[in-house]
N, C-alpha and C positions, 0 to 999 in steps of 0.2 A: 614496501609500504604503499597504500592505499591512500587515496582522500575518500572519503564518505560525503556526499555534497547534499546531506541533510541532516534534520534534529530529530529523527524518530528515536525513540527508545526502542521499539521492536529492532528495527534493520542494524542499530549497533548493538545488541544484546546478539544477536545472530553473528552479526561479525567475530564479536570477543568469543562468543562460543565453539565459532569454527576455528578459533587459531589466528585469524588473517587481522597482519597489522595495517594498523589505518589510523588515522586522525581524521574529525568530524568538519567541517568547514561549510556548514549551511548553503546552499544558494539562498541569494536577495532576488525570487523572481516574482513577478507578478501572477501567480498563476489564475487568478480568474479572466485575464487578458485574454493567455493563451488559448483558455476553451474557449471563451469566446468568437475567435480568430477559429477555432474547430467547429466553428456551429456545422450541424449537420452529419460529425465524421461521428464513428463505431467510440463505446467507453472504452475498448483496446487501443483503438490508436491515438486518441488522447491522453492515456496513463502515457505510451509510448512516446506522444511528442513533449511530455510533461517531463519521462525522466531522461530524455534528450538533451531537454533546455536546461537542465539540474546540471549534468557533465556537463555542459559546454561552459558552463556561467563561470565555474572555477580557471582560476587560473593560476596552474599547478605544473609542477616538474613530473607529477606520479601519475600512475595513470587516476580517473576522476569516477569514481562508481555515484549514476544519478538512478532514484528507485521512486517512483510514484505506484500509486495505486487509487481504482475508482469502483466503485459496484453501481450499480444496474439490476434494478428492479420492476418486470414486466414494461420494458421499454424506457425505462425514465430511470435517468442516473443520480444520484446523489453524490452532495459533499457531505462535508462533517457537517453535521449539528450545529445551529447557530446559539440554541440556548437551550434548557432542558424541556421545554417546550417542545421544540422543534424535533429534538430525541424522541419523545413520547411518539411524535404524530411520524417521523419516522417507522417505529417499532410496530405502530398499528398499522402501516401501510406494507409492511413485509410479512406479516401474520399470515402466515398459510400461503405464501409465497417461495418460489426461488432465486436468492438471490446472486448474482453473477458477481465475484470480485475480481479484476481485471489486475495485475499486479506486472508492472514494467520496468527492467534493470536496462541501463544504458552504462557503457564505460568509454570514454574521450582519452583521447589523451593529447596534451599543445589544442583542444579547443575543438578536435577532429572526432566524432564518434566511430573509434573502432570496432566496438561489438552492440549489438540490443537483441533483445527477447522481452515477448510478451508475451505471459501465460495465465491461466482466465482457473476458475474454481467455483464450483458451482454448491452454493448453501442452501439445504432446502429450509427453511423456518418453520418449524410450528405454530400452531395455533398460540397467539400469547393475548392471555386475557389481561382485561383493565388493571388488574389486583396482581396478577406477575409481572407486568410495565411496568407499575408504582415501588412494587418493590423490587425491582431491579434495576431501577435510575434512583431509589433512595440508596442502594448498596455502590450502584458503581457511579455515578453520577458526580464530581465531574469529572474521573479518572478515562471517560470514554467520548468525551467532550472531544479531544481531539480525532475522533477514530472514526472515518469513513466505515458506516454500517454498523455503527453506535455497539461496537464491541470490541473485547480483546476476549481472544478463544482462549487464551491460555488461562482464564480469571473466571468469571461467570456467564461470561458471554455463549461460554459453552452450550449451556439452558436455553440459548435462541432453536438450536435444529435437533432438527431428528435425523438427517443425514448430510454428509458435505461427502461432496467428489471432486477431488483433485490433488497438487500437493501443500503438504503443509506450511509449509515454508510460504510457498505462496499465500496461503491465509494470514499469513502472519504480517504479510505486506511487500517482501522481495522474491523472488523466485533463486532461492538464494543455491540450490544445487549446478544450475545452469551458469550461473555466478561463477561458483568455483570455478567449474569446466573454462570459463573463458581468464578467469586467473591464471590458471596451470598453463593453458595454453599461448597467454600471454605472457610467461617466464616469471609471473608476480609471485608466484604459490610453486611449491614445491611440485612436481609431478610423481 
């Protein structure tokens, strides 16, 4: 058994999916702190000190899987959405853009980071007019409220690109095959 040291629906739905048992156990961190204290570093190595600071916050017997993720668009990185407003003017600033999702697993164990990875995915976006904005924040809006890069791929968010390169898992917010790899080899997951 696992701790999970966050409240996404994505990264626990991947979990119960793969098999791998785990309980959810939030970190309480500040994360606008953190990047701030990163001003200047890459949207990789802040996903990465993000899901660092997730592991280490728990304080557990198991080992502590922490997962953040950031995207990066033409140099400038976004959070979630602050309101549907904010979505909108989002969705028009990645229009005919690519956008970079930066997606980082960290696993602690006693407070220690044992293992991390950070692996990047690249979405290209289409052209999205005023009239598919409006009505693709009336359909998913506020279900994508929480979602760095104002989607879930798995839902409609699909209709943002016309190509993605990388893996999906990673899109989805963990890099969750690498994951496994360091379960197994952590004795947590069967080999």
């Amino acid at each position: 058994m696992i701790v999970l040291a966050s409240k996404s629906a994505s990264r626990r739905a991947m979990l119960e999916a793969a098999g791998v048992a785990f309980r959810c156990e939030p970190a309480d961190l500040d994360e606008r702190r953190i990047e701030e204290e990163a001003t200047g570093a890459a949207p990789g190595e802040i996903a990465h000190m993000l899901a660092e600071a997730k592991a280490k916050a728990i304080d557990a017997r198991e080992p502590v899987l922490g997962s953040d993720s950031l995207v990066s668009v033409a140099g400038r990185r976004f959070d979630k959405p602050a309101n549907r407003e904010d979505a909108a003017r989002h969705l028009r600033f990645f229009s005919g853009r690519t956008m970079e999702l930066h997606s980082a697993a960290a696993i602690a164990r006693a407070g220690t980071i044992i293992w991390s990875l950070v692996d990047v995915a690249r979405l290209h976006v289409r052209e999205l007019s005023e009239e598919f904005i409006a009505d693709y924040l009336d359909t998913e809006w506020p279900a994508v409220a929480g979602c760095v890069g104002v989607f879930r791929i798995e839902a409609r968010g699909v209709h943002l690109f016309e190509r993605i390169e990388g893996d999906h898992f990673t899109v989805l917010g963990m890099p969750l095959l690498p994951v496994l790899g360091a379960l197994r080899d952590l004795g947590e997951i069967p080999a």
